[in-house]
N, C-alpha and C positions, 0 to 999 in steps of 0.2 A: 359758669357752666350753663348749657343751653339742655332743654328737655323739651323731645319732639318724640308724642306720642307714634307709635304705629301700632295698629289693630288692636289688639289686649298685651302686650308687652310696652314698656317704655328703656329706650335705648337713650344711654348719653351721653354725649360727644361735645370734645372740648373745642374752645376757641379757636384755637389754629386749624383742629380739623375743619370745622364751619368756614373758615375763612378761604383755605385753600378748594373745598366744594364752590365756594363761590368763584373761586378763578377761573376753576377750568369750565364753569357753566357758559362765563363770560365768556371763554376762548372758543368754547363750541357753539356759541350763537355768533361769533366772529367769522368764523372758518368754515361753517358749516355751506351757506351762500358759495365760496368758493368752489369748493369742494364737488357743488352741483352745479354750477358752470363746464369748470373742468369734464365732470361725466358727461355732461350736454354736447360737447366738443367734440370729446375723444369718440361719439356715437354717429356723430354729425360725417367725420372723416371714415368711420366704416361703412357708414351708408353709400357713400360717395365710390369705395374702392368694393367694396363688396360685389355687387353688380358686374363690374369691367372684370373684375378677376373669373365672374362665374361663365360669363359669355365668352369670357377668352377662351376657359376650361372646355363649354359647348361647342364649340366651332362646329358648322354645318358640315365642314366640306371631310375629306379623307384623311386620314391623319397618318402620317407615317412616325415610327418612334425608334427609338435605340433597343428596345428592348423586347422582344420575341419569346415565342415557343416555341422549340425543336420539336423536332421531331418525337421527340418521347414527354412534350409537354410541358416541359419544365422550363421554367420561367430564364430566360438563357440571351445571350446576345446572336444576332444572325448568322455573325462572324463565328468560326470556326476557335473550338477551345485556346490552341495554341497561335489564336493572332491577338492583337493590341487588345486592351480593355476598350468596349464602347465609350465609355462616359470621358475615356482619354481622347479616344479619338473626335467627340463632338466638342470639347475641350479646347484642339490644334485645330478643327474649322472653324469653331466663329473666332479664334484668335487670327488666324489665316483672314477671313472673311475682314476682319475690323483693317489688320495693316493695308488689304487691297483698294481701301480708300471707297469713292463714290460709287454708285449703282448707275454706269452710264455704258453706252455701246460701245465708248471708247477704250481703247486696250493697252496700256503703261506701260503694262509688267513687262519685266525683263526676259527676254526667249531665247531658246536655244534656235539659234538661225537654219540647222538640220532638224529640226523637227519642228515645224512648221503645220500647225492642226489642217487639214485639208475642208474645206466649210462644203466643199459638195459633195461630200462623202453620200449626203443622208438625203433622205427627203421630206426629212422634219427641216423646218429653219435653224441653221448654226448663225452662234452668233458667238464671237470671240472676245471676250473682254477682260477686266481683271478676275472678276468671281470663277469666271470659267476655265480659265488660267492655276486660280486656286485650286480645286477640283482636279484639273489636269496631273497638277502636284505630289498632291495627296494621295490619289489613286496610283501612281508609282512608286509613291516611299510609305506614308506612313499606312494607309490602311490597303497598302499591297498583297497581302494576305488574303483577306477580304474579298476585293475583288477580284483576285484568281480563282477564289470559290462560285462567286455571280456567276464568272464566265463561263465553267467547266458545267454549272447546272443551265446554262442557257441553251444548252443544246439539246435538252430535254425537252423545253415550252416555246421558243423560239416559234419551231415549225408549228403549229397550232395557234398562237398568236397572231404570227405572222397573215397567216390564213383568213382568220376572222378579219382583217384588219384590210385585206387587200378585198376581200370583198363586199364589205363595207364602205369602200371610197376613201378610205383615214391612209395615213403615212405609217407604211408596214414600221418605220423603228421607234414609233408608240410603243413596243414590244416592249422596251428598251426603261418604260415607266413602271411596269413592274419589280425590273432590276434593283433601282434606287427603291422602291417599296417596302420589298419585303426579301432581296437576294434572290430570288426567286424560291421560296421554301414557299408551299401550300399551306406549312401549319403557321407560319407568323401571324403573333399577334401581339399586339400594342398596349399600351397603359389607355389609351382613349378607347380600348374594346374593337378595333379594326382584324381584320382576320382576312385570311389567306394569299396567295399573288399578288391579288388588285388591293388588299388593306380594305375591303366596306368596313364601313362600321354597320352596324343594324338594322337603324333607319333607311340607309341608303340601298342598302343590300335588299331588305323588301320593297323598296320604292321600283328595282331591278329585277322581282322573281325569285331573288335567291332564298331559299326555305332556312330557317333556326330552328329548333325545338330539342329538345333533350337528347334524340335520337340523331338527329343531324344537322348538319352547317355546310349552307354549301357554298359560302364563301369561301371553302376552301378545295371545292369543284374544281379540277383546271379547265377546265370545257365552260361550263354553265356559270363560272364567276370570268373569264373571258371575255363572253355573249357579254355579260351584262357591262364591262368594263367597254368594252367598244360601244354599244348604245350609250352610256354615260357618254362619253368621250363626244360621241356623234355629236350627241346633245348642247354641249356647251359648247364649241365649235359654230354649230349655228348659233347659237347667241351670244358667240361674243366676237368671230371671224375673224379671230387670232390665233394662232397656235399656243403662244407664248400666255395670252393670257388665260384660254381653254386649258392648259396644263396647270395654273396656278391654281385657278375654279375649282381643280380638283383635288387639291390640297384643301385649300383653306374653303369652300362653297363657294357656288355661284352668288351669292346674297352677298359675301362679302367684299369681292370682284367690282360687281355692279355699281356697289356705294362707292367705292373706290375712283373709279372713274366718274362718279358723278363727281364726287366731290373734288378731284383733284382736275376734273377738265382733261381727264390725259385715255388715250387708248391704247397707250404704249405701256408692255410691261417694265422694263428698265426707270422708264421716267416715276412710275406708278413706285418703283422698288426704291427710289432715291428719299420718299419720306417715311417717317419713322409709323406709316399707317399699316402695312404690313407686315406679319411676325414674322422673326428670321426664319422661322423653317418653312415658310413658304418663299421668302426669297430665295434661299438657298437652294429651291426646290429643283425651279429654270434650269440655272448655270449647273447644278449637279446631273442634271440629265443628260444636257448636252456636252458635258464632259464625259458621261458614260458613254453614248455613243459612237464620239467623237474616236473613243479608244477600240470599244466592244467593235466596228468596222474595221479596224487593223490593230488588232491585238501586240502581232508581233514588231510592229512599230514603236509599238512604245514597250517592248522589253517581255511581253507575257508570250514565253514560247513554251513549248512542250505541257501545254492546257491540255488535259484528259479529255473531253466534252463527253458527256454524257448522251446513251439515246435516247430518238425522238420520244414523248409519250406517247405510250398505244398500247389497247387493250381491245378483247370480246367481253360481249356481257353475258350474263346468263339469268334467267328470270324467277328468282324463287320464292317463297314465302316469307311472313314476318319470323324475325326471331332466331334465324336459320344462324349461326354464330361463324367468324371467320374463322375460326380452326376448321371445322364442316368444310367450308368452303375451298380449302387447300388441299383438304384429304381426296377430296374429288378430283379436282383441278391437279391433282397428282403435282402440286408445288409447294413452297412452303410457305409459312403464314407469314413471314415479314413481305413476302413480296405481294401476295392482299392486301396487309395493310398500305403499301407504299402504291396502290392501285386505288384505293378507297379510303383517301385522308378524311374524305368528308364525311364519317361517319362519326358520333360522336359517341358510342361503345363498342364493343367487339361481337357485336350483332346487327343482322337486316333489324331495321324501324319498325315495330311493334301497330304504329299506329298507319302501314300502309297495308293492304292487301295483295300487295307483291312490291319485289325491286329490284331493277337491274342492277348485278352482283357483276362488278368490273375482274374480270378473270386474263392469267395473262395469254397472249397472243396464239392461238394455235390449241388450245385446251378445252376448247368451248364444246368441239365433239365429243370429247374422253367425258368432260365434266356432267351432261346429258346422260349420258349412257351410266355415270356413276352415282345421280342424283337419285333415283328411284330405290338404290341399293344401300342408302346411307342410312345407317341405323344409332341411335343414342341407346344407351345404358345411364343410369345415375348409379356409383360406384359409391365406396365406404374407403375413404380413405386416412392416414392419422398425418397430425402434424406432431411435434412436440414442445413441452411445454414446462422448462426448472421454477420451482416454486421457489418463492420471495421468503423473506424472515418475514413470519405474524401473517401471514397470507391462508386464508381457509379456505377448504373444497368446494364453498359455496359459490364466492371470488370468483374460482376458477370456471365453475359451471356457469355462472352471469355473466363473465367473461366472452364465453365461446359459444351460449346457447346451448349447453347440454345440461341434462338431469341429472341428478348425484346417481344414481342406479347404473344408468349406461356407463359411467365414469370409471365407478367402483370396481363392475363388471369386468370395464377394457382394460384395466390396470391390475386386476385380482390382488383389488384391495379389500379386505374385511370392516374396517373402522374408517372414521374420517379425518384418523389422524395424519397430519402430514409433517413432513422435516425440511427445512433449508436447503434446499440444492437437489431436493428428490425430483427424479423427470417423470412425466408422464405424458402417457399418449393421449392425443386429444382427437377424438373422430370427425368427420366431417364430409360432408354430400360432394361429389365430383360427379364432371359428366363427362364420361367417355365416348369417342366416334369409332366405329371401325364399319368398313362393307360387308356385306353380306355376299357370301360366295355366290358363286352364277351357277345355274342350274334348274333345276326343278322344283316346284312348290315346295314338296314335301322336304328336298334339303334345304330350304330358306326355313322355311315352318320350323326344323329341327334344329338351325342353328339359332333361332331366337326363343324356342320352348322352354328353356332354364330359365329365363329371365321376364318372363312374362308373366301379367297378374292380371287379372283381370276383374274389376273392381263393378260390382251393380251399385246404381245410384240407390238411396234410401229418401225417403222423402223429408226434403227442406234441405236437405243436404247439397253446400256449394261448393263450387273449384278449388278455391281456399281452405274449406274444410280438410278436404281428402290432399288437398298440398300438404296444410301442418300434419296428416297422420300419416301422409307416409314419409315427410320430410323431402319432398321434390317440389321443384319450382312449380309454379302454378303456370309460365307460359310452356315450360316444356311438356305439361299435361295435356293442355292446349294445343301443341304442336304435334306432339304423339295420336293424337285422334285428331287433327284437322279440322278444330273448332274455330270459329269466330272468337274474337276478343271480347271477355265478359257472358259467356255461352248461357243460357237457358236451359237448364238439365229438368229431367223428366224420371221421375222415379220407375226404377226398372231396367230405366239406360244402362249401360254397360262400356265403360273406358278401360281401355289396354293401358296396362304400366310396366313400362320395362327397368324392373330395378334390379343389379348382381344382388341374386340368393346365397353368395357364397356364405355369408353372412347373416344365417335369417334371421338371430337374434334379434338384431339392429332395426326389424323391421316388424308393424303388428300383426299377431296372430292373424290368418284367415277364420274370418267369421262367415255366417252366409252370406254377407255381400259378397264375399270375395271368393271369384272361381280359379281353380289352376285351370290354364289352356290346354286345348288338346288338340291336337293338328290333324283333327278328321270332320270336319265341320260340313254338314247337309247339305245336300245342293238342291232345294226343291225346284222341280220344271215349273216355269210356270208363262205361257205361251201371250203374245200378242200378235192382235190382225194386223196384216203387212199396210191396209190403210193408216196407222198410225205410225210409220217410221216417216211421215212426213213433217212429226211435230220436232225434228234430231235436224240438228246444222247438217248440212250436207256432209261438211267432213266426217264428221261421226257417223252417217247413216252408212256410208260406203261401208263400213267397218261394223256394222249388224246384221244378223243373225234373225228372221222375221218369221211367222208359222203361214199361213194361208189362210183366208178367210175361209176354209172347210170346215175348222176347229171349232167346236160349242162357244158360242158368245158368252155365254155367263163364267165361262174360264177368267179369272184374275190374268190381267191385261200385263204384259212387260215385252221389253225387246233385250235382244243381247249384244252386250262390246265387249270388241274382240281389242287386249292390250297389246298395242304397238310399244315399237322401241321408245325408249326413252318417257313412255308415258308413267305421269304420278296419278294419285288418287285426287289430289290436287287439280292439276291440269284437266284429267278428267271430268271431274266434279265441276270447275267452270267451265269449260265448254259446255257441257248440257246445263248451265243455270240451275245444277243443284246444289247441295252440300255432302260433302265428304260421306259425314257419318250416312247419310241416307243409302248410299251406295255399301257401306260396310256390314249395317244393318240387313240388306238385302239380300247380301250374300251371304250372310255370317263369316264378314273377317275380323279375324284374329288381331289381326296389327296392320297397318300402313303398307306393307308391304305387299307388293301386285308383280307378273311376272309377264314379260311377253310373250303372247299366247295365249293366256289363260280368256275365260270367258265371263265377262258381270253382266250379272241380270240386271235393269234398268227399267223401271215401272214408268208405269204414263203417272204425274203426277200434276 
């Protein structure tokens, strides 16, 4: 027996244990050497593939993909529900692609002698060979579907492409590159983060003007991602004064193009396509275009008849505030909100951009007058509305209010419940903020004043007191607060101020007591005279001054100095307020109004400021 102390106990262990310790010591100082070689290697072969793999991943240039956003966002293939699956169909072309043998100009494949692709069809360069041969294929059998859908939307963006393209100096059936992109859908977007018609990714998309931010993406602009897809286009064209390889550039970047040719010695896309330096989806990029065109010029030559086509795009604008939400926008435009949306993909909520101070709202053709004349009438409500809500087994009323953001009291109350006991399967109503739109009848102050007097509150600032405050007590958004008085974003309030709140009273529970900040409205509000010298309507833009009201320099000079505007059709407080480089409230302030609302005719007094 062996005795080997450790710390203050002694352990001990027999011969054969000892001996078999010393085996595997030996075997771990044998193998261990190995062991870290092997790791040395297997790091040595990641460094090497790591790199190529992330660069592949980066690619400079535009990236087209299988796999899209519809229209409602969702992660979806371009193609229409009921055609092939994507990943089948990329599946049958690079299988297609592989049998059609080399990447050269010359042409194999087997043809139908009556259909013979016509090469001046276009005024892009056709080039006939086996890849494009392929494509030709495909595009008639398997992903047939497909491209009956391309076609039928092409007559939406055609015209407007075409446009930029022809006067631009470029080959009007570049059009024809969107197709293969993105189908033509505005909202396509990619695994690489590319987005709308033209596919920008980001980078490129800024390098072209086109705005991102939370509020909007106008890569998926059909106008302004257009513009920038023809500048691109222009661009690479001059430096590379190929077509074939300008179109590849913008698949895969110009950076990649240029090595390409350096290194292979070649100016030719085909020759440049025949080594393995190219990734298939830029190869395949060429021959699928000119397959699309080759067809999209005489559709019913190769079998696609009775295509729907869709109309040209076109729309008016109309120029409103931030924040203004597309349902508003519809109620005016006396249209309904899909056809907003399907006018304004580039927005990326269902509201005008917070962070602009106005934006043209794409309204459809012919409504731009109705929509004017119904702008200054639009009025919001924030409403109490419930949803409902069956209780879980072991689920508590606590749950339920952390849930939904409400307080056990308001809960208890809307339910006329006594306790907080609750049972499996019991439903409850769950309250929650809505904002409604409706117009304001036409007519005279005092009937606009009386259809908005139920609903109005009128809240005095208290001091230290912010936007955010009086959002969380009365439960309304803080830009619709903002919106409701014609504030700047992030406003500066002054104790004493006074903001209009239009919340349905049907329910005043829901809502906090009136304290002395808070005044009910009353629709008889003072109009004090208060005169300016007609020398001073000269500090008013002309357009405004035609439309004041001025006293005479007979008047006592120490009178408080103002002039008066007379409200034209379609004038806001808004509009007004910038054209004289003031702000909103100042003029509401002035007159003592009530709410947003102005009527044509009426007359605001206007101080030299």
């Amino acid at each position: 027996m062996y005795c080997v102390p450790r710390q203050s106990t002694i352990t001990f262990y027999s011969s054969s244990d000892f001996r078999a310790s010393t085996h595997l010591k030996k075997f771990y100082y044998f193998i261990e050497p190995l062991m870290t070689q092997l790791l040395i290697r297997c790091l040595s072969i990641c460094a090497l593939l790591l790199p190529a793999l992330f660069f592949s991943a980066c690619a400079d240039g535009q990236h087209s993909a299988e796999l899209r956003l519809s229209d409602n966002q969702e992660l979806v293939s371009v193609a229409p529900p009921d055609a092939e699956d994507p990943d089948q169909d990329l599946t049958t072309e690079l299988e297609a692609l592989r049998r059609a043998g080399s990447w050269t100009t010359a042409n194999t494949a087997s043809q139908n002698k009556n259909l013979q692709p016509d090469t001046t069809c276009s005024d892009f360069p056709i080039t006939i060979n086996n890849q494009v041969q392929v494509y030709l294929d495909l595009f008639q059998n398997q992903q047939r579907k497909s491209f009956a859908v391309w076609l039928s939307r092409s007559g939406k963006y055609l015209p407007l492409m075409r446009k930029e393209l022809k006067e631009a100096g470029l080959p009007e059936d570049l059009a024809y590159l969107s197709m293969i992109e993105s189908g033509f859908n505005q909202k396509a977007y990619s695994k690489s983060d590319a987005s709308g018609l033209w596919q920008f990714i980001p980078g490129t998309g800024s390098q072209y003007n086109l705005k991102t931010d939370k509020y909007l993406d106008e890569r998926r602009d059909a106008e302004k991602s257009t513009k920038a897809a023809v500048s691109f286009l222009s661009n690479l064209y001059d430096e590379f004064g190929d077509w074939h390889l300008a179109v590849a550039a913008y698949n895969a970047g110009p950076g990649k193009i240029s090595k390409g040719i350096e290194r292979y010695n070649t100016k030719d896309f085909w020759s440049l396509a025949q080594y393995d330096y190219l990734a298939m989806e830029t190869k395949r990029y060429v021959p699928k275009l000119i397959a699309s065109i080759i067809i999209a010029k005489n559709p019913e030559q190769y079998g696609f008849t009775d295509i729907q086509v869709e109309s040209p795009y076109a729309y008016e604008t109309l120029e409103v505030g931030p924040g203004l939400t597309l349902d508003a926008i519809a109620l005016i435009s006396s249209c309904d909100r899909k056809t907003i949306d399907i006018l304004n993909q580039e927005l990326s909520t269902d509201k005008t951009p917070l962070n602009q101070s106005s934006y043209h709202i794409k309204i459809p053709v012919g409504s731009q007058k109705i929509a004017s004349k119904n702008l200054p009438r639009l009025h919001r409500i924030v409403t109490t509305d419930y949803k409902s809500h069956t209780i879980a087994k072991g689920e508590s009323l606590s749950q339920v209010c952390n849930h939904y953001d409400v307080n056990k009291t308001t809960l208890l109350k809307v339910n006329n419940l006594r306790d907080q006991k609750l049972a499996p399967g019991q439903r409850l109503r769950i309250p929650y903020q809505n904002i409604r739109y409706h117009l304001l009848p036409k007519g005279s102050e005092q009937t606009i004043a009386a259809a908005t007097q139920d609903n109005l509150i009128l809240h005095r600032i208290q001091k230290g007191e912010s936007i955010s405050q009086i959002s969380r007590k009365y439960k309304v958004p803080a830009e619709l607060i903002i919106s409701w008085n014609n504030l700047i974003r992030n406003p500066k309030l002054q104790a004493g101020q006074q903001l209009s709140l239009y919340i349905d009273q049907k329910d005043k529970g829901s809502q906090p007591a009136a304290k002395a900040d808070t005044i009910v409205a009353s629709n008889s509000p003072k109009d004090d005279k208060v005169i300016i010298l007609a020398s001073q309507i000269k500090k008013f833009p002309k357009a405004v001054a035609n439309t004041m009201v001025t006293a005479s320099n007979t008047e006592p000079s120490d009178k408080p100095q103002h002039s008066w505007y007379k409200v034209q059709d379609g004038d806001t407080l808004w509009t007004i307020a910038k054209e004289l480089k003031l702000s909103p409230l100042q003029i509401k302030q002035w007159n003592n109004l009530q709410s947003n609302t102005i009527h044509p005719g009426k007359r605001l007094k206007i101080k030299d400021v």
